[in-house]
FIKOLZA-1660 file (N, C-alpha, C; in steps of 0.1 Angstrom, whole numbers, plus 5000, padded with zeros to 4 digits):
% residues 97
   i   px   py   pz ch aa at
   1 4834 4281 4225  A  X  N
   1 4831 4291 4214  A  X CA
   1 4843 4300 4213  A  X  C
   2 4851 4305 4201  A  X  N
   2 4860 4311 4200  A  X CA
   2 4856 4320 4196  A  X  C
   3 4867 4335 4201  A  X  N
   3 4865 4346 4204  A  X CA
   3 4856 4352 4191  A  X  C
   4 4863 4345 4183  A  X  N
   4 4857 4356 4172  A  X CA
   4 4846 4347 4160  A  X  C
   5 4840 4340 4165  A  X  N
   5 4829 4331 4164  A  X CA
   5 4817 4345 4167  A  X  C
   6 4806 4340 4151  A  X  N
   6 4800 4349 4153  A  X CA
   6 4788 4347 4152  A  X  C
   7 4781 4334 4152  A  X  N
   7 4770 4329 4155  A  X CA
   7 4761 4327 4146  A  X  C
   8 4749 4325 4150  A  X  N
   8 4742 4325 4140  A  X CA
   8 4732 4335 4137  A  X  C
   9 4724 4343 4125  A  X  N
   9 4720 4356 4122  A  X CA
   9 4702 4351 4131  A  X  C
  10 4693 4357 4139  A  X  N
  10 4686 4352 4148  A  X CA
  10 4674 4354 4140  A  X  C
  11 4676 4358 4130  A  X  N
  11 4662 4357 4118  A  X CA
  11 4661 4338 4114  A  X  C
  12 4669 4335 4119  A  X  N
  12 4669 4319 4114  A  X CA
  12 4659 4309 4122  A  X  C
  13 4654 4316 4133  A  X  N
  13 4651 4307 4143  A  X CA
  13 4636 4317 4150  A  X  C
  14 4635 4309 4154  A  X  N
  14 4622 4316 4161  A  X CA
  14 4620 4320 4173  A  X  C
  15 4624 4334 4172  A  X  N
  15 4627 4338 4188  A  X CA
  15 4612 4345 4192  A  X  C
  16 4610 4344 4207  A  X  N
  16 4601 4354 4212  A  X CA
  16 4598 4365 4212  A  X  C
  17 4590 4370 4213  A  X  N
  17 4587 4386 4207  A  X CA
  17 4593 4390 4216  A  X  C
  18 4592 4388 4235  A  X  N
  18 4596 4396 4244  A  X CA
  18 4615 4392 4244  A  X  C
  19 4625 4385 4236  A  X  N
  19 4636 4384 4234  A  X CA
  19 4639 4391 4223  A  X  C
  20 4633 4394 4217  A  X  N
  20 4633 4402 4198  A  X CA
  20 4645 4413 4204  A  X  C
  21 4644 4424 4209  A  X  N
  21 4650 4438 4216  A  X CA
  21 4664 4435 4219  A  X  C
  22 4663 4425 4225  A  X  N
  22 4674 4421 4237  A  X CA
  22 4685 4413 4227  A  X  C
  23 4683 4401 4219  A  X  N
  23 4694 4391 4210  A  X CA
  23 4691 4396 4197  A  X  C
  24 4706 4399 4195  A  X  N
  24 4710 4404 4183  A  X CA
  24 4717 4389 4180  A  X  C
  25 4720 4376 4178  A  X  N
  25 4724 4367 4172  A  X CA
  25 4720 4351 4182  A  X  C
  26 4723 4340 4175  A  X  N
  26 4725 4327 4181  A  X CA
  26 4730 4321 4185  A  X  C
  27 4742 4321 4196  A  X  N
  27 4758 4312 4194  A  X CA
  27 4758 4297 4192  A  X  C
  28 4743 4294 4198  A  X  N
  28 4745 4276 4203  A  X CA
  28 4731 4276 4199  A  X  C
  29 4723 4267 4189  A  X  N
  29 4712 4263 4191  A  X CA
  29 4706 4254 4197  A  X  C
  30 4696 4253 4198  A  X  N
  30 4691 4244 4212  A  X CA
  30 4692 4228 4207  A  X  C
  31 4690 4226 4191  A  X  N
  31 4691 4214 4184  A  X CA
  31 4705 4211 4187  A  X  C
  32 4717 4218 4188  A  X  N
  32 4730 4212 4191  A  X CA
  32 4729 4211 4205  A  X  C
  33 4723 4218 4214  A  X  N
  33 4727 4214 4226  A  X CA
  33 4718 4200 4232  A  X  C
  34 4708 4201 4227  A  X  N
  34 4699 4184 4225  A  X CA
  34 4715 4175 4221  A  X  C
  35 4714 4178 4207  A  X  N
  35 4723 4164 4207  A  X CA
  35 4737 4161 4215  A  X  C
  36 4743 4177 4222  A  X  N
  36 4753 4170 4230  A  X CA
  36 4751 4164 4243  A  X  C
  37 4739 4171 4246  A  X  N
  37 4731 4161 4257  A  X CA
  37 4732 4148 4257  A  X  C
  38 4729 4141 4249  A  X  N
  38 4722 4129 4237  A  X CA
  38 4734 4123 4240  A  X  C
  39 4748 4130 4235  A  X  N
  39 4762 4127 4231  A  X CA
  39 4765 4125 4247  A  X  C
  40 4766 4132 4256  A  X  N
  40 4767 4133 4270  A  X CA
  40 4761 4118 4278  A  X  C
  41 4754 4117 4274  A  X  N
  41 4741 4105 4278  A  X CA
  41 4750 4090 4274  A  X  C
  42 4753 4090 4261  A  X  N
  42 4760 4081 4258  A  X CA
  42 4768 4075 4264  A  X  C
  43 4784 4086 4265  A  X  N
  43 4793 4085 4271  A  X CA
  43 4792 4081 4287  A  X  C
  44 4783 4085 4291  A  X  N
  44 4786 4086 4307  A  X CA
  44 4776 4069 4308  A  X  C
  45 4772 4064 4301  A  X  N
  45 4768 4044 4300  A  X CA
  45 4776 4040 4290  A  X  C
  46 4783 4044 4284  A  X  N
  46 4797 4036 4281  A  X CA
  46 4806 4035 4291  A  X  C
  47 4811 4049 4299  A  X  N
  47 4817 4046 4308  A  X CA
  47 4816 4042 4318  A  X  C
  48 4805 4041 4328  A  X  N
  48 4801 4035 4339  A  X CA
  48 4799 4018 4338  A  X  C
  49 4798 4015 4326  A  X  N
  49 4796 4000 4324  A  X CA
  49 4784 3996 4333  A  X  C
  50 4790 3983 4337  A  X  N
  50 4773 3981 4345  A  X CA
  50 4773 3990 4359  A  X  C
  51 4782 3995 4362  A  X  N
  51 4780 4004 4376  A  X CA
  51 4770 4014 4377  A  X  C
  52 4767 4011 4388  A  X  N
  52 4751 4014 4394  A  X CA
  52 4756 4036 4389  A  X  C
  53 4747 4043 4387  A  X  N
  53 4750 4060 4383  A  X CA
  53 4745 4067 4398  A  X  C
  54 4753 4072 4403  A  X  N
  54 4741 4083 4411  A  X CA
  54 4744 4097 4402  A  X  C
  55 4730 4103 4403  A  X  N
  55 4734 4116 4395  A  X CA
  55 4723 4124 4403  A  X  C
  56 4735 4136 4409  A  X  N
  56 4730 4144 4417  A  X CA
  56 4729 4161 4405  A  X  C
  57 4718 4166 4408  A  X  N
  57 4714 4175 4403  A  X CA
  57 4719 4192 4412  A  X  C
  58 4726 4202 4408  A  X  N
  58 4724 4212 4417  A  X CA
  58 4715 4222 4413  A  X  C
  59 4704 4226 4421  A  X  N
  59 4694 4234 4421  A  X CA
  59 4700 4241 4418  A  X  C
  60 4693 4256 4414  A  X  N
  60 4681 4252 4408  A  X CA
  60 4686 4257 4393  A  X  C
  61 4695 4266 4389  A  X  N
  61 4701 4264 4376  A  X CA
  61 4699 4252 4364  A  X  C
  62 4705 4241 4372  A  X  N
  62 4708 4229 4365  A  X CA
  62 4696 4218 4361  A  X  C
  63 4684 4224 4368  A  X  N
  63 4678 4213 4370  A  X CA
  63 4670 4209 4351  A  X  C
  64 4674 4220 4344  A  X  N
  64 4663 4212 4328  A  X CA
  64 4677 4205 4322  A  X  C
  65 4687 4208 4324  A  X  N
  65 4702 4201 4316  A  X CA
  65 4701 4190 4320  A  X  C
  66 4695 4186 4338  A  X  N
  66 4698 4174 4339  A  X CA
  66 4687 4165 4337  A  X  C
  67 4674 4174 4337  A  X  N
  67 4659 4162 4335  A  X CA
  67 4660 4158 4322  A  X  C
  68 4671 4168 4315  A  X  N
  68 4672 4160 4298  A  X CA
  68 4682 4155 4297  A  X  C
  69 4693 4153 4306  A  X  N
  69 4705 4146 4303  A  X CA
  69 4696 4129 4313  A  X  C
  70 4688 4127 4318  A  X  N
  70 4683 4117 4329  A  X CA
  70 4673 4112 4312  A  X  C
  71 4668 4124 4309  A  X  N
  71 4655 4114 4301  A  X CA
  71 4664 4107 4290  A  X  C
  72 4676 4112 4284  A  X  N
  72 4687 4103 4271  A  X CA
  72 4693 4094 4282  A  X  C
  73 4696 4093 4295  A  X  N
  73 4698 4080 4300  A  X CA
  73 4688 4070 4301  A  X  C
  74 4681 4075 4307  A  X  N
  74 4660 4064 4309  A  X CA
  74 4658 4054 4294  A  X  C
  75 4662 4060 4287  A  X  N
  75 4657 4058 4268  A  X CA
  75 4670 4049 4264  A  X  C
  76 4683 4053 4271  A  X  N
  76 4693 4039 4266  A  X CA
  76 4692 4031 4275  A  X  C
  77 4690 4032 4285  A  X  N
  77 4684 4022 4295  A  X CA
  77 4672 4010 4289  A  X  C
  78 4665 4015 4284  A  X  N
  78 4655 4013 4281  A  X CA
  78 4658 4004 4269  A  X  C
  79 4665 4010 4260  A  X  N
  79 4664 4005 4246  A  X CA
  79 4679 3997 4244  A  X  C
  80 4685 3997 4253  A  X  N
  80 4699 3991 4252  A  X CA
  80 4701 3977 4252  A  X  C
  81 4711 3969 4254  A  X  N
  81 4712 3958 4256  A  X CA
  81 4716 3954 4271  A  X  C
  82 4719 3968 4283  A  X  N
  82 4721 3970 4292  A  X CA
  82 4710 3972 4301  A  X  C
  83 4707 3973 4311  A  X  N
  83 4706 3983 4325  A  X CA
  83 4707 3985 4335  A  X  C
  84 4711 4001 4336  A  X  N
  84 4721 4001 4350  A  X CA
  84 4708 4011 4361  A  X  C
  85 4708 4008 4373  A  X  N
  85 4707 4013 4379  A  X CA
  85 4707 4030 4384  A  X  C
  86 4699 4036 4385  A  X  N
  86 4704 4053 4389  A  X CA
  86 4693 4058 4397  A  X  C
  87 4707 4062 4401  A  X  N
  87 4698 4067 4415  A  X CA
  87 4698 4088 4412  A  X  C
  88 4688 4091 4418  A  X  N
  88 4689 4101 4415  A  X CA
  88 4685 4112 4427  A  X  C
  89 4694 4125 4435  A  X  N
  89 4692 4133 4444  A  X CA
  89 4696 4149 4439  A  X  C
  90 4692 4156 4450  A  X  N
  90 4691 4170 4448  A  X CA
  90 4702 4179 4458  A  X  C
  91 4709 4188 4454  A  X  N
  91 4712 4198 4462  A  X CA
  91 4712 4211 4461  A  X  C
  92 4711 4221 4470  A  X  N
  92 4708 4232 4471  A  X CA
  92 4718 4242 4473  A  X  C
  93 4727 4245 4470  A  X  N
  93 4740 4250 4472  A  X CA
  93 4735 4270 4476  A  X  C
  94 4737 4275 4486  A  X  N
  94 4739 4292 4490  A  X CA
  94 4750 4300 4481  A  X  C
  95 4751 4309 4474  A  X  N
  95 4760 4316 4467  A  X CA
  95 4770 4320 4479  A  X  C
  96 4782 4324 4482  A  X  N
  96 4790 4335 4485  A  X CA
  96 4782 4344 4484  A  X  C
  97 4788 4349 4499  A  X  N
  97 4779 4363 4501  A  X CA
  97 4791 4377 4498  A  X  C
% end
């Protein structure tokens, strides 16, 4: 997003009452971040070819990016002319203290 990118006006979208106060605009809608997911999903089974995926998730931030970046893989898996293998684990990373 560039600096002077100004988003979108937040009357467009349907925000929560308990967010109402707090966002004054939209930068990224969630419909574009579905599809770069979607877009992400793609690329990474074009790339891998038939090689087996491990895809490791890091707690606990990450974990809805990746159950939706897993479910646009499951679904070309599924519906492709391919399928690859994926294996799937967790880690738990401690911040810097």
């Amino acid at each position: 997003i560039r600096d002077e990118e100004r988003g979108y006006n937040k009357n467009l979208f349907c925000i929560p009452k308990h967010y109402e106060e707090d966002l004054e605009r939209v930068f990224i809608p969630h419909g574009l971040i579905l599809d770069r997911t979607e877009r992400l999903a793609r690329d990474i089974m074009q790339d891998m070819g038939n090689h087996h995926i491990v895809a490791l998730c890091v707690l606990k931030g990450g974990y809805k990016f990746f159950a939706d970046l897993l479910d646009h893989i499951k679904a070309l898996n599924q519906n492709g002319d391919k399928s690859v293998p994926v294996t799937v684990d967790f880690v738990r990373i401690k911040s810097y203290c």
